[in-house]
C-alpha positions as CSV (number, residue, x, y, z in Angstrom):
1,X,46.1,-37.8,75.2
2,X,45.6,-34.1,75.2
3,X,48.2,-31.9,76.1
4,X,47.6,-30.3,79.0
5,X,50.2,-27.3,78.3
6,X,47.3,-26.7,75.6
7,X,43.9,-27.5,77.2
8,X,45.5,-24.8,79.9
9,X,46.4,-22.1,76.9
10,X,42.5,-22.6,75.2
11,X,41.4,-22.1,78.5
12,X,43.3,-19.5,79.2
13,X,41.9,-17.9,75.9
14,X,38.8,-18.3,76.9
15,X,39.3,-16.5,80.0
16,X,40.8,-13.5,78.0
17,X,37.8,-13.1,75.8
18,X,35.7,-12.3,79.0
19,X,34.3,-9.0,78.2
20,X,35.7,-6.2,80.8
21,X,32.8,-6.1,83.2
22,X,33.4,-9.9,83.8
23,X,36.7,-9.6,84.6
24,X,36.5,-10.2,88.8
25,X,35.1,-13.4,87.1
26,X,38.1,-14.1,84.9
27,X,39.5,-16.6,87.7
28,X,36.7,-19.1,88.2
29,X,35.9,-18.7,84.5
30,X,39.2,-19.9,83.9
31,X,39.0,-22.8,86.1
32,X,35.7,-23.6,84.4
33,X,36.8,-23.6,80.9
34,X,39.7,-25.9,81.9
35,X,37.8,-28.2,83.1
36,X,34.8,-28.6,80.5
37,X,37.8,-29.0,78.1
38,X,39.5,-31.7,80.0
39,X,36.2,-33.6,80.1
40,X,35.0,-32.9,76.6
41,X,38.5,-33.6,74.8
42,X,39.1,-36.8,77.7
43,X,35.6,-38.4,76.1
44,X,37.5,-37.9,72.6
45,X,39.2,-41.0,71.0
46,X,42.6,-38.8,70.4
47,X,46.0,-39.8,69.3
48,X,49.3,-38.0,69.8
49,X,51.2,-36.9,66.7
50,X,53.9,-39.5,67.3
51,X,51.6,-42.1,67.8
52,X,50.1,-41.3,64.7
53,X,53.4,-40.8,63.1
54,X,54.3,-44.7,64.2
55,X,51.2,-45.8,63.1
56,X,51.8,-44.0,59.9
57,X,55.0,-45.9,59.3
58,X,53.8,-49.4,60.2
59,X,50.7,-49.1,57.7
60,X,53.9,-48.1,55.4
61,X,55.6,-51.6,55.9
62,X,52.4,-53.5,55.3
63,X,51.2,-51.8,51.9
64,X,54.7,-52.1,50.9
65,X,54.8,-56.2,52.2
66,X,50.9,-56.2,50.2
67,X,52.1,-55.1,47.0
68,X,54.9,-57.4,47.3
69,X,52.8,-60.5,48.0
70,X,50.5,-59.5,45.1
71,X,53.1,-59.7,42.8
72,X,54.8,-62.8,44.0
73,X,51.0,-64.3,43.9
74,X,50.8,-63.1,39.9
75,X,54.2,-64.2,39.4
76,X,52.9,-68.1,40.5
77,X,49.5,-67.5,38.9
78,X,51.5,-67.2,35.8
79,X,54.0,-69.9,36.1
80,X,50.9,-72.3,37.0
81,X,49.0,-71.4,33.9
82,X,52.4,-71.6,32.1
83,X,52.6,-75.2,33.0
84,X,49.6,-76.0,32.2
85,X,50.0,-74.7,28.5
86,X,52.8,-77.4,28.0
């Protein structure tokens, strides 16, 4: 989920690059902007940092388990065919 400390600062942004003449506008602009980007960035299949971060670490653990298994495999591949050399 977004942070909503940061939809409210792009918003906010947004606001502040109303030209001049617009400014009695500013307000309801604002308002606007926050919620077209709660919507758009809601619709969006997001992930926090630290839920990426875990994730990160977990696919970690399973490469590392993979490449382990591969090897243990290759290691019995090779004592089968050994055995079946004698």
């Amino acid at each position: 989920m977004i942070d909503p400390k940061a939809i409210d600062d792009i918003a906010n942004r947004l606001a502040g690059a109303i030209p001049p003449g617009f400014t009695n506008f500013k307000e309801e602009l604002e308002k606007n902007f926050h919620a077209i980007l709660q919507s758009v960035l809601g619709k969006l299949d997001l992930v926090t940092r630290e839920e990426f971060e875990v994730q990160k670490l977990v696919l970690a653990k399973t490469r590392a388990k993979l490449e382990d298994l591969e090897k243990r495999v290759a290691e019995i591949e090779q004592q089968l065919l050994n055995k079946e050399e004698i």
